[in-house]
Every structure is written in structure tokens, then in C-alpha cells.
C-alpha positions as CSV (number, residue, x, y, z in Angstrom):
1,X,-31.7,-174.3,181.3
2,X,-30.0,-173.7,177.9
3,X,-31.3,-171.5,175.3
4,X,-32.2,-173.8,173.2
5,X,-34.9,-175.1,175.5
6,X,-35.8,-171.9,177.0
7,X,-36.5,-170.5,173.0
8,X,-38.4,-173.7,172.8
9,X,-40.5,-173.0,176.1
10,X,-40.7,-169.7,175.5
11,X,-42.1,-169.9,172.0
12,X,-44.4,-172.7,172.5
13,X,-46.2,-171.1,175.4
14,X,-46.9,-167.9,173.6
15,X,-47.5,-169.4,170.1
16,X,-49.9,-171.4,172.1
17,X,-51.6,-168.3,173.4
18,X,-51.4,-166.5,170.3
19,X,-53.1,-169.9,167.9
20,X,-55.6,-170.6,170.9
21,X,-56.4,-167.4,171.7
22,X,-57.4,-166.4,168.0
23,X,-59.0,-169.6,167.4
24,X,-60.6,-169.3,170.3
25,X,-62.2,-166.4,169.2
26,X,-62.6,-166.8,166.3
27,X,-64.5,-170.7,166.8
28,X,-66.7,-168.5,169.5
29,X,-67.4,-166.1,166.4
30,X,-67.8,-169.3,164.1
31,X,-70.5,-170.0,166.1
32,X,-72.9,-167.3,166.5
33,X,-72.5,-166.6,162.7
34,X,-73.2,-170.4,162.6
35,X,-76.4,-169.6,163.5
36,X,-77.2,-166.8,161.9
37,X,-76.0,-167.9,158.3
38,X,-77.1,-171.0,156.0
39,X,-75.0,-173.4,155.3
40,X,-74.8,-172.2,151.7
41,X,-73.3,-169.1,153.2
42,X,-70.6,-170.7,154.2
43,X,-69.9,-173.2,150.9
44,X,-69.6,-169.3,149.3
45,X,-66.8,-169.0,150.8
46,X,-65.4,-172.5,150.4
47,X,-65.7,-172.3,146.9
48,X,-63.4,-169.2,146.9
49,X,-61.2,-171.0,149.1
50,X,-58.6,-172.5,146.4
51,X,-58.4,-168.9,144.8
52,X,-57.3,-167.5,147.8
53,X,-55.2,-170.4,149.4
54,X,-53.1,-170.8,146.3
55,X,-53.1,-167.0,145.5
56,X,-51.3,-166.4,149.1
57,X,-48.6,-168.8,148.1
58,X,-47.8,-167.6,145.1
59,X,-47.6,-163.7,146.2
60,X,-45.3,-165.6,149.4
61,X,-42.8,-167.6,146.7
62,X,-41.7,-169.7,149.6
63,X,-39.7,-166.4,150.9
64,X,-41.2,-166.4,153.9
65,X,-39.5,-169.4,154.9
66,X,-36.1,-169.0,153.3
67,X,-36.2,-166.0,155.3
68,X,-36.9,-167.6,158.7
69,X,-34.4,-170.4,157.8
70,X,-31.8,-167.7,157.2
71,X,-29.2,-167.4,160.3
72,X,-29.0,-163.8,159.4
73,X,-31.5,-161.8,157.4
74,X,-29.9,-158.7,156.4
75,X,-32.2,-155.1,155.7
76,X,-31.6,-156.1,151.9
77,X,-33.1,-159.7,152.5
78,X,-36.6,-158.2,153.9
79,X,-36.4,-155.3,151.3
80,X,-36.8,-157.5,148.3
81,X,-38.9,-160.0,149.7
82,X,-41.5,-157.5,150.4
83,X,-41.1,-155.5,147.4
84,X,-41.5,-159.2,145.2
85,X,-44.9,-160.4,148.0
86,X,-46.4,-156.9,147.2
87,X,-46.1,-156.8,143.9
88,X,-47.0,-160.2,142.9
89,X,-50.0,-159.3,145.2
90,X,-51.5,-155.9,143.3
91,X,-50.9,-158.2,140.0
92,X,-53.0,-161.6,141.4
93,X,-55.6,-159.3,142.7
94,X,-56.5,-158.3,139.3
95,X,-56.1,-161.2,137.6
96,X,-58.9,-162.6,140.4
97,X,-60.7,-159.6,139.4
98,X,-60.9,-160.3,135.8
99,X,-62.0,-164.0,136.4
100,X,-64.6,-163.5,138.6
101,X,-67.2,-163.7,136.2
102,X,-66.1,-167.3,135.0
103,X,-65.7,-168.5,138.6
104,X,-69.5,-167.4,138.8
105,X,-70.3,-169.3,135.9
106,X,-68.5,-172.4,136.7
107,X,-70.9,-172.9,140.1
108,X,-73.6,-171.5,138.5
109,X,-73.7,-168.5,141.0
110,X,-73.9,-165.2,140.1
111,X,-73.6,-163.7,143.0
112,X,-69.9,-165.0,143.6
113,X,-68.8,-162.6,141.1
114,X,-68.6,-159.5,143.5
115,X,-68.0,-161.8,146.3
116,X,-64.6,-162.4,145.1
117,X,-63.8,-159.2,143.6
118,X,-63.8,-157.9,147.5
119,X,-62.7,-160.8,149.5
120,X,-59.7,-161.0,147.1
121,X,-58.5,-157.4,148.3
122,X,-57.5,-159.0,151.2
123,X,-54.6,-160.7,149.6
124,X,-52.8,-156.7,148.5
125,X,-53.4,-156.0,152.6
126,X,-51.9,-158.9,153.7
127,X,-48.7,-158.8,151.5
128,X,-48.3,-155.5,153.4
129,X,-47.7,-157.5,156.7
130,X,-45.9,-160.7,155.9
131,X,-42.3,-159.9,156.6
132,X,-43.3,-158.2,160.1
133,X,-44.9,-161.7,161.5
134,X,-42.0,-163.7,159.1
135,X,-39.1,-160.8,161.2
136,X,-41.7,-161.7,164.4
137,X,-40.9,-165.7,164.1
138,X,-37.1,-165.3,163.4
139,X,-37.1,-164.0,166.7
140,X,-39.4,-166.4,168.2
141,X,-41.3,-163.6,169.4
142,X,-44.9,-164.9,169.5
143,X,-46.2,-162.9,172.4
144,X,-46.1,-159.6,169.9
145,X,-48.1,-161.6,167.2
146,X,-50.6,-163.5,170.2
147,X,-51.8,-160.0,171.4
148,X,-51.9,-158.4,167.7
149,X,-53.7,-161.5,166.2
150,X,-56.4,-161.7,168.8
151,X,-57.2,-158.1,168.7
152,X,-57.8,-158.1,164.7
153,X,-59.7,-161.2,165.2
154,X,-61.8,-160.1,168.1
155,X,-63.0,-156.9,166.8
156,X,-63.6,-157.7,162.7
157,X,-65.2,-161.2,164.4
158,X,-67.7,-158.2,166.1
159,X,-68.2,-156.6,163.1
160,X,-68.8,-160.1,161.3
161,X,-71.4,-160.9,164.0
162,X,-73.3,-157.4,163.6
163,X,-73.6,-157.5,159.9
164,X,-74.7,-161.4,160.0
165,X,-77.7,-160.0,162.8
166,X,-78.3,-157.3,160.3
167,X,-78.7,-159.6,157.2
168,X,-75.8,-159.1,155.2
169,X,-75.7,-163.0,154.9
170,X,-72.4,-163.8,153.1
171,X,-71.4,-160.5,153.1
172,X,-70.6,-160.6,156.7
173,X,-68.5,-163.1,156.3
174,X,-66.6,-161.2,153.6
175,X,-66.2,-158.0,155.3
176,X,-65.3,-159.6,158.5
177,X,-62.1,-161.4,156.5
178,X,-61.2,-157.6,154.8
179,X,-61.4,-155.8,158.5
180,X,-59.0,-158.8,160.0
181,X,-56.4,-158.4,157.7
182,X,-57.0,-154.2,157.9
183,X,-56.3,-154.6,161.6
184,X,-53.3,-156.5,161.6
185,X,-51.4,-154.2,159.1
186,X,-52.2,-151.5,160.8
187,X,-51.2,-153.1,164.8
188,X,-48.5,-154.9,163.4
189,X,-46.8,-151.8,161.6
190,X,-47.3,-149.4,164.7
191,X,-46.2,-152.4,167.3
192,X,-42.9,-152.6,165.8
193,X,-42.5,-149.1,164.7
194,X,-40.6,-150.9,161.6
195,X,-41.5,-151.2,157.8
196,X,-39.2,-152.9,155.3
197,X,-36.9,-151.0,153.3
198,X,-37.6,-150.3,149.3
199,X,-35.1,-152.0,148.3
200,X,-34.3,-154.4,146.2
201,X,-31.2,-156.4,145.4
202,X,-30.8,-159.2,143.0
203,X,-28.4,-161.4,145.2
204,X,-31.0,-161.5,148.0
205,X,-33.9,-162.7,145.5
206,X,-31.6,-165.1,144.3
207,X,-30.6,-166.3,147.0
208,X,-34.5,-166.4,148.4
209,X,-36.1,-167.7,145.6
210,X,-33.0,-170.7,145.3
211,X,-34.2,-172.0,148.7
212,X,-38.2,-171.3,148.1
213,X,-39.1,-171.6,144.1
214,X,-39.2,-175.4,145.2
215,X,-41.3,-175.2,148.2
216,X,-43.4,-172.6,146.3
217,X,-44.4,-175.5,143.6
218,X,-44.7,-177.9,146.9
219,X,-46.7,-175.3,148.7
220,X,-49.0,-174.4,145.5
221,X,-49.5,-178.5,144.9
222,X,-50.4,-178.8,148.7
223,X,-52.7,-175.7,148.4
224,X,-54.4,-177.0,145.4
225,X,-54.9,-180.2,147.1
226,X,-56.1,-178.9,150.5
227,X,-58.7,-176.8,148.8
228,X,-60.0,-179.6,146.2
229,X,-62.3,-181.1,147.7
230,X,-64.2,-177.9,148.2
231,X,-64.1,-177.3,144.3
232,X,-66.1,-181.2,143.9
233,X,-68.2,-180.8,146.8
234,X,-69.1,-177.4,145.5
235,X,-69.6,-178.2,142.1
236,X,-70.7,-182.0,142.4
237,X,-73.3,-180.9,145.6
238,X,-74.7,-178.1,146.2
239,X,-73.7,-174.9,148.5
240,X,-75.2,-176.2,152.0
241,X,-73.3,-179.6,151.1
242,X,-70.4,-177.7,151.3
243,X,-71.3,-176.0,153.9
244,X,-71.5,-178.6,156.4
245,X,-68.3,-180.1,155.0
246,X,-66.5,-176.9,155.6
247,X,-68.3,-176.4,158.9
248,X,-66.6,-179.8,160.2
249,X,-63.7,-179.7,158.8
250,X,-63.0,-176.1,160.7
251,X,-64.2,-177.7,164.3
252,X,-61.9,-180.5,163.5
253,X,-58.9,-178.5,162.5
254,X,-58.8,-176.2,165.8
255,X,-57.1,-178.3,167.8
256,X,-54.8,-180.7,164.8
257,X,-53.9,-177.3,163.0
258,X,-53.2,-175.2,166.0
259,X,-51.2,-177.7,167.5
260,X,-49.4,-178.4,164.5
261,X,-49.0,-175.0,163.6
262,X,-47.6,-174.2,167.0
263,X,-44.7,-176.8,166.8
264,X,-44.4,-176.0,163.2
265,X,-43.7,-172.1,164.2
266,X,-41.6,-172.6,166.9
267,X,-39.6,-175.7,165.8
268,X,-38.5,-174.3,162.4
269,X,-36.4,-171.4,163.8
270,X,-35.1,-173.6,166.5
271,X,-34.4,-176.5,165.1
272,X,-33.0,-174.1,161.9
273,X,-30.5,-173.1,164.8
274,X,-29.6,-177.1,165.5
275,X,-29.5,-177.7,161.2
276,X,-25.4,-179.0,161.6
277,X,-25.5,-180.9,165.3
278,X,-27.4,-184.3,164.0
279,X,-27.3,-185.4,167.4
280,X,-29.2,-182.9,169.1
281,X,-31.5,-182.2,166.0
282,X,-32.9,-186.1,166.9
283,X,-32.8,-184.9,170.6
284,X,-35.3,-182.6,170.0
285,X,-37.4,-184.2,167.1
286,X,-38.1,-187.1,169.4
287,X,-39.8,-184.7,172.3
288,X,-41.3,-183.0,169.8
289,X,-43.0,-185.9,168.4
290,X,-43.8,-187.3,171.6
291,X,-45.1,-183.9,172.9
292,X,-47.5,-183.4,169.9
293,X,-49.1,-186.6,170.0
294,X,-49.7,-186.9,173.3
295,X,-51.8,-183.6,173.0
296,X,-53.1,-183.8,169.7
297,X,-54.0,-187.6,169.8
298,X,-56.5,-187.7,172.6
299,X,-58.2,-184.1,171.7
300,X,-59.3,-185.4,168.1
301,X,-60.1,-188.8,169.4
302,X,-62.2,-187.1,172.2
303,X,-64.0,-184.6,169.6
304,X,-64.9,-187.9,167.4
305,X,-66.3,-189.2,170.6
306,X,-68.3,-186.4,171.4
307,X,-68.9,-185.0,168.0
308,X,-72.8,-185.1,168.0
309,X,-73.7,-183.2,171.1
310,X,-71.0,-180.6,170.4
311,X,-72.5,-179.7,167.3
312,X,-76.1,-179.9,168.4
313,X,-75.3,-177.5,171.0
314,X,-73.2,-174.9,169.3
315,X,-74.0,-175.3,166.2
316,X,-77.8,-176.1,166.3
317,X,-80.1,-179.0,164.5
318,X,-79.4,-177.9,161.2
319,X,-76.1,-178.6,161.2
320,X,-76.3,-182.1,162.4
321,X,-75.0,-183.6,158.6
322,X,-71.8,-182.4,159.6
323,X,-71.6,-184.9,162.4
324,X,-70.6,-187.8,160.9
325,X,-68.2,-186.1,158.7
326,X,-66.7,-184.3,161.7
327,X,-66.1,-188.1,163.1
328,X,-64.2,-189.6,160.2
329,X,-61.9,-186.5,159.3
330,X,-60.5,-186.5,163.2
331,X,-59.0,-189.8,161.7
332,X,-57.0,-187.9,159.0
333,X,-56.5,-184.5,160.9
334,X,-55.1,-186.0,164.3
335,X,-51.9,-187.0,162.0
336,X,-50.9,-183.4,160.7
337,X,-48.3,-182.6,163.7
338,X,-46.4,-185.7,162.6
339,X,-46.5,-184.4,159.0
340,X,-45.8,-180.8,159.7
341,X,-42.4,-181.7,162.2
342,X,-41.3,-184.3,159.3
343,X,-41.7,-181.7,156.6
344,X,-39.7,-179.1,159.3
345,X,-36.9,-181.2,159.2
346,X,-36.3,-181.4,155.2
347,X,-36.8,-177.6,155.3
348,X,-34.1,-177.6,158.3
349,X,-31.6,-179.5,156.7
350,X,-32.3,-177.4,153.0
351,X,-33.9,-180.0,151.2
352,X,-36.5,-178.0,149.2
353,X,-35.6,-180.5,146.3
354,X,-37.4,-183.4,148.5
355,X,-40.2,-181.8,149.7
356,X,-41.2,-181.3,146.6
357,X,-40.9,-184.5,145.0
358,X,-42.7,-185.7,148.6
359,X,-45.9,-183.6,147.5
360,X,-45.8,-184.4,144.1
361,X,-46.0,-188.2,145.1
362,X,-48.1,-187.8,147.9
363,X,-50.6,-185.3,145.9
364,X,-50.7,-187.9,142.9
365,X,-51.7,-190.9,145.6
366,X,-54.4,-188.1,146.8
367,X,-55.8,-187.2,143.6
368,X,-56.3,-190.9,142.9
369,X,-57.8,-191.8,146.2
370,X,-60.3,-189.0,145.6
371,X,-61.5,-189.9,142.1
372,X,-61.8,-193.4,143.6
373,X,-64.2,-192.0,147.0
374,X,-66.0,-189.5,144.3
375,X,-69.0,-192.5,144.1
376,X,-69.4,-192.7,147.7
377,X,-70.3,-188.9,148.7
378,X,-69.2,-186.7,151.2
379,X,-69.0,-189.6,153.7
380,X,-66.5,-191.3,151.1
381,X,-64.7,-188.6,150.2
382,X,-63.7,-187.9,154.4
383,X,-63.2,-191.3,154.2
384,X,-60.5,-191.1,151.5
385,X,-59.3,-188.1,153.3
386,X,-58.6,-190.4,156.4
387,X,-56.7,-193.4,154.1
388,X,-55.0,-190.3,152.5
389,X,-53.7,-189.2,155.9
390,X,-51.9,-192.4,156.8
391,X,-50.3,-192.9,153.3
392,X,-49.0,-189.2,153.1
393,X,-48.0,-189.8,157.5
394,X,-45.9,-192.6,156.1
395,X,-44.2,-191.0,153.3
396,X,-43.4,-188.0,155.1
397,X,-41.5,-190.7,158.1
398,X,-39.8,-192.5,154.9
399,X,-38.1,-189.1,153.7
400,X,-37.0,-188.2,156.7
401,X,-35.3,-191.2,158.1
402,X,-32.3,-190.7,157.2
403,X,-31.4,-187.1,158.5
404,X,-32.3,-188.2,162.4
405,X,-31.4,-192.0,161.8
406,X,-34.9,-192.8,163.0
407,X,-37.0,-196.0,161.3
408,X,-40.3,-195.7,160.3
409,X,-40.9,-198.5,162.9
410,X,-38.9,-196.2,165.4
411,X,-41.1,-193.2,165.1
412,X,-44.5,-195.3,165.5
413,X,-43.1,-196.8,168.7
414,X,-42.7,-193.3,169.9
415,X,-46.6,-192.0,169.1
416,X,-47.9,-195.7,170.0
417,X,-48.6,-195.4,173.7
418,X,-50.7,-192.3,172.8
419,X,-52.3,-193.4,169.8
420,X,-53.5,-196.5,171.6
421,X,-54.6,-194.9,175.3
422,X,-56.6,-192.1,172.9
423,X,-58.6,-195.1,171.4
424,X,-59.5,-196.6,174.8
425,X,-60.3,-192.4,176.6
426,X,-62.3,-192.2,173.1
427,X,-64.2,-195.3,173.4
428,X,-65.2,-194.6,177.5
429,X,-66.4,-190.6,176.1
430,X,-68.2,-192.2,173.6
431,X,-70.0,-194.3,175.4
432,X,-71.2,-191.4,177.8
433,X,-73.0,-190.1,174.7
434,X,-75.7,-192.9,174.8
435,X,-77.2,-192.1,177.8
436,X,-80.3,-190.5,177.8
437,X,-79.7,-187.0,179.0
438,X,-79.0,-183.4,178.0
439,X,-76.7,-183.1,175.2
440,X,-75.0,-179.9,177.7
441,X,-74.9,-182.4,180.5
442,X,-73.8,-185.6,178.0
443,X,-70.5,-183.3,176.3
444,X,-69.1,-182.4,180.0
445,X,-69.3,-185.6,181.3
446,X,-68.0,-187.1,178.2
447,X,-64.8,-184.3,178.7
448,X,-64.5,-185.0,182.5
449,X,-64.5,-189.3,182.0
450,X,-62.0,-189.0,179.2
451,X,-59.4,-186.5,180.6
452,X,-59.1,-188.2,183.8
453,X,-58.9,-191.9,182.2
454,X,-56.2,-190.3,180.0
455,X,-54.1,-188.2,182.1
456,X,-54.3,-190.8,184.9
457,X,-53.5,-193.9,183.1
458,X,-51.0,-191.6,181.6
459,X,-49.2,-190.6,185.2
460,X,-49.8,-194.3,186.6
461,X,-47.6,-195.7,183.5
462,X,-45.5,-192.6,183.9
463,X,-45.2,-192.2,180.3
464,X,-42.6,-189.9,179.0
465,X,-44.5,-187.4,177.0
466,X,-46.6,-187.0,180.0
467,X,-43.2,-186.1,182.3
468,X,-41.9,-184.0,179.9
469,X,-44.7,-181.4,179.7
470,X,-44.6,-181.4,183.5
471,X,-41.0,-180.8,183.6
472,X,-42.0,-177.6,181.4
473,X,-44.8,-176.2,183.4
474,X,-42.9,-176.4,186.7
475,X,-39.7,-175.0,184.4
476,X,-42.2,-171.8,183.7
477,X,-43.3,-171.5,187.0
478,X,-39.7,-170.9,188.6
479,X,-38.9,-168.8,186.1
């Protein structure tokens, strides 16, 4: 096996473990604080979420991956972009400090004020730790990260769960993200038994911040974007509005993010390693396209299928608004791998320039299509997240034609036979909901009809994507 594929094997399998894992735990955790928390404990959160999103990319100034996309990343390279993440962090933290009281004032909530004064400490700890997972990635070393990742989320998640039992109430919540990020500086730090140096030299930043001042103005536009509609729900609606928005929108991004952030992890360095061989950079964009759809498709079709008893039984009655909005925004999330290994490929090949001129067009169509689903309420406003989806799938496929020599029309004939036998496993799940029984009984017969219509149609037309992740199972089982 070459080392390309046995990187590629290697990393995907323990980035895997490492995003499932975590998620894991932490959707477990989601749900018992799911029902010990309102919904409006949760909006809280949400409305702090564009703060925090596009604070983490400014304090990261797109070093993390110039660094990664580096073929060697010299002592001097991590020294400065450490030095530049912390500092940029200590001076964000009390600019969020300052504004708090306005942020409290815009949504009419007093009690966000000290809410975000704590939770935004969390953005000094985790400037401490970016270059050891960014050094962790060049390597492809996801295993170090998996058992790190799940730890700190297992044992702040415990601590989240206690103070929720005790009536902290949003508080929980807020502690539980400081403790998280506590516990990975601290593992990370002593599991390497490394710590950037102090130094800092002006051809590194230059050389950095060349390759990632444009994706920092991509990433902040993207940010801004991804965390927008909690600012309208928020202030348009109420808390508990945006509460169960937020609540279905994190049960429909575990499996679309986590694949996507998987082959987004692993692909990067790989492919970074592939950014001068055109012909084996399409070699492996194809399988990785394939690969991602034929997992990601069917898993968001099947959790639109079975959305209602999920959530009644995790989540409880009172959460049952989020149903419907669960259902419609599995149409815009099952397209982010194809997005995310498009974007990968323009950051392979250097093109900073076009990935940000790709979010500025894609984030203008976005803005529009919300303003336009504003009318229509949180059901129009998934719905314009879905539209959104395909327009910004197709852009992305436009922009990246040309470096693979691969149509638009070439890359939907790829993800086709899974988009289309995802539809029909969707429809025979969905249709197991409407029987009269228990909704425990209805959501594992629902997952046992639609993985066996889709893996065996899948083996009986011997479909490629299908062959090729059981050519790397048995691969990992020899070795």
C-alpha cells in the first residue's frame, strides 16, 4: 500500500474515532442537559455564538492552516503563530468584556452580560493549545487528539450535567465550555511534552499571514454567516425559539459536520502532500467525493426520516418544534462534505485569493435569501438555509473545476447513485414512522429497514463507493 493511502487510512479511521467519539459524548451529554435546561437556556448560548465563532477566527488569522499547508514548519513558524493567536486572544477577550453590557441590551437580557464575560475566557485558553492540535494534524496524528478530545469532553460534559441537576441553569452550560477547553490545554501540553517557542520572526508572519489574511476575511465572512441566523432568531423570536432552532441544528450537524470535518482534516495535509501531481490530486478527490456521500447522504436522509421519534425520545415533548426544523435543514447540511473537499482543494493548490471572492459571492446570495425567508419564520428561514445549500454546493463545484478538470456535470454523476438510493432508504424509514407503535420500537425499525435497503441495493449494484470502503476495512484488518 503506498503512503499516501496508508496516511489516508490511517487518518481517517482515527479522525473518525476522535470526531465520533467526542460527539458522541458530547450528543449523550446534549441530551440529559436537554432535559434539564429550557430551551431559552440554550438560545443564551446561541445568541453568544457569533461573538465567539468569529472571535476564534480572528485570534487564528488563517495561520492555522498556512501552517498545516506548509511542507515544512520550522520552530520559528510555530513560535510566531502562537505568540500572534495569544495575543490577539488576551486583547479580544477584553474587548468582549467591555461590550457585554450592549450585547445585553441588544436582546433585552440582562443576564447575558456576565454570561459572556466568563464564556469568553475560553477564547485566552484555547489560543494556548492551537498550534499543538494544528503540529497534531501536520502529522496526521489523530489518535493523540481522539483520546485527548474525548477525555476533556467527557469529564467537563460530567461537570455540565451535575451543575444542570443542581440548578445552575445556563450556567452549566457555561462552565462546562470553560472546563473543556481547561482540559485540553492541560492534556494536550503534557501529552506532547512540547510548547512553542517565544519567538517571533517577521519572515515567518509574513509569510503566514500572505497565505491566511485572505482566508481570515473568508473564514470571518463564513463565521458571520453561520452564526446569523442565531442573531434574527434571537432577536426577531424569542430565547426558546432559538432554542429549538439551535437544538436541531446540533442533532443535524453530528453526522454532516463530523463527516465533513473528518475528510476535511485528513484530506488537507494529504492532498497538501499531492498540491503539484494534478493527476493523482483528481485520483483522490474523486474517492473522496464518492466516499463522503455515500456516508453522509443516507445518514441525513435517514435522520429526516426518523426525525420525530428521535427527538421525542431523547429529547422529550417539549422539544417537539424542533422536528420539523430538524427535517428541512438535513436538506442543506447533507451537502457540507462536498463543500468542505471543494474548498480543500483551492486551499491545496494556494488559492486563498478565490476562496475568498467564493464567500464573498456566496455570503451575498445568502444574505439575500435570508432577508427574502425572514416573512416565513423559522420554517422559512431552514428553508432558505436548504436553497442556500445547493447554490453555495454549486459554486464551490464551478471554482474548482478547473484544477482536477472535473465538470460540474461530472461531479454530480459521481454523488448521484447515492443521492438518489438515500431518497428511496429515506422514503421506506419514513414510512415505518406511521405505524402505530412505540416511538423506541418505531426509530429501530426505521434504522434496521433503511440500512439494509441501502447497503444491500448498494452491494447488489456493486457500486464503487460501496467497494472502496470495503477494500479499506479489510486493508485495516491485515494490517
Amino acid at each position: 500500500m503506498s503512503s499516501i493511502a496508508s496516511k489516508s487510512i490511517h487518518g481517517i479511521i482515527w479522525s473518525a474515532v476522535e470526531r465520533f467519539s467526542l460527539q458522541g459524548v458530547q450528543f449523550f451529554i446534549g441530551i440529559v442537559l436537554a432535559r434539564l435546561l429550557s430551551p431559552s437556556d440554550f438560545g443564551m448560548i446561541g445568541m453568544l455564538s457569533i461573538f465567539m465563532s468569529v472571535s476564534q477566527t480572528l485570534i487564528d488569522c488563517g495561520f492555522s492552516n498556512a501552517l498545516i499547508r506548509l511542507k515544512k514548519a520550522s520552530s520559528k513558524d510555530y513560535g510566531t503563530a502562537f505568540l500572534v493567536n495569544f495575543s490577539i486572544s488576551v486583547l479580544i477577550f477584553f474587548v468582549l468584556f467591555c461590550v457585554a453590557p450592549f450585547v445585553a441590551s441588544f436582546y433585552k437580557m440582562p443576564e447575558l452580560q456576565p454570561v459572556m464575560r466568563v464564556f469568553a475566557v475560553t477564547l485566552i485558553i484555547n489560543a494556548l493549545f492551537t498550534i499543538h492540535k494544528v503540529r497534531l494534524t501536520r502529522n496526521v496524528d489523530f489518535k493523540t487528539q481522539s483520546k485527548i478530545s474525548f477525555c476533556a469532553a467527557l469529564f467537563s460534559g460530567i461537570l455540565g450535567i451535575v451543575l444542570a441537576y443542581k440548578g445552575f441553569g445556563v450556567w452549566s452550560l457555561v462552565y462546562q465550555a470553560v472546563c473543556n477547553s481547561l482540559l485540553n490545554f492541560v492534556l494536550l501540553v503534557a501529552g506532547l511534552k512540547w510548547f512553542p517557542s517565544f519567538v517571533f520572526s517577521k519572515e515567518s508572519f509574513r509569510s503566514l499571514f500572505g497565505f491566511g489574511s485572505k482566508l481570515l476575511v473568508a473564514s470571518i465572512i463564513s463565521s458571520i454567516y453561520s452564526n446569523l441566523y442565531n442573531i434574527v432568531i434571537g432577536k426577531q423570536y424569542s430565547a426558546s425559539n432559538l432554542g429549538f432552532y439551535t437544538r436541531a441544528e446540533s442533532l443535524g450537524n453530528f453526522p454532516s459536520q463530523n463527516v465533513s470535518g473528518i475528510l476535511s482534516r485528513v484530506t488537507f495535509p494529504i492532498l497538501s502532500q499531492l498540491q503539484d501531481d494534478c493527476k493523482r490530486l483528481r485520483s483522490i478527490y474523486v474517492k473522496y467525493l464518492q466516499i463522503s456521500c455515500f456516508v453522509v447522504f443516507p445518514l441525513m436522509m435517514g435522520l429526516a426520516a426518523l426525525a420525530k421519534p428521535l427527538i421525542i425520545l431523547l429529547l422529550g415533548e417539549k422539544w417537539m418544534t424542533s422536528v420539523l426544523l430538524l427535517q428541512i435543514l438535513c436538506f442543506a447540511l447533507m451537502l457540507d462534505p462536498i463543500c468542505s473537499i471543494n474548498l480543500n482543494l483551492l486551499y491545496v493548490k494556494g488559492r486563498s485569493d478565490l476562496v475568498l471572492k467564493l464567500e464573498i459571492i456566496k455570503k451575498t446570495i445568502a444574505v439575500i435569501i435570508l432577508v427574502l425567508s425572514l416573512p416565513f419564520g423559522l420554517v422559512g428561514l431552514c428553508t432558505g438555509r436548504a436553497i442556500y445549500g445547493v447554490v453555495a454546493t454549486t459554486l464551490n463545484m464551478t471554482y474548482t473545476k478547473s484544477f482536477i478538470d472535473l465538470s460540474i456535470l461530472g461531479q454530480v454523476k459521481l454523488i448521484l447513485p447515492s443521492m438518489l438510493l438515500s431518497f428511496l432508504m429515506a422514503g421506506a424509514s419514513y414510512s415505518v414512522t406511521l405505524m402505530d407503535l412505540n416511538y423506541g420500537i418505531l426509530l429501530i425499525l426505521g434504522i434496521l429497514v433503511g440500512m439494509v435497503l441501502y447497503l444491500g441495493i448498494a452491494k447488489l449494484l456493486h457500486m464503487e463507493s460501496m467497494e472502496q470502503l470495503l477494500n479499506i476495512a479489510k486493508s485495516k484488518i491485515k494490517a
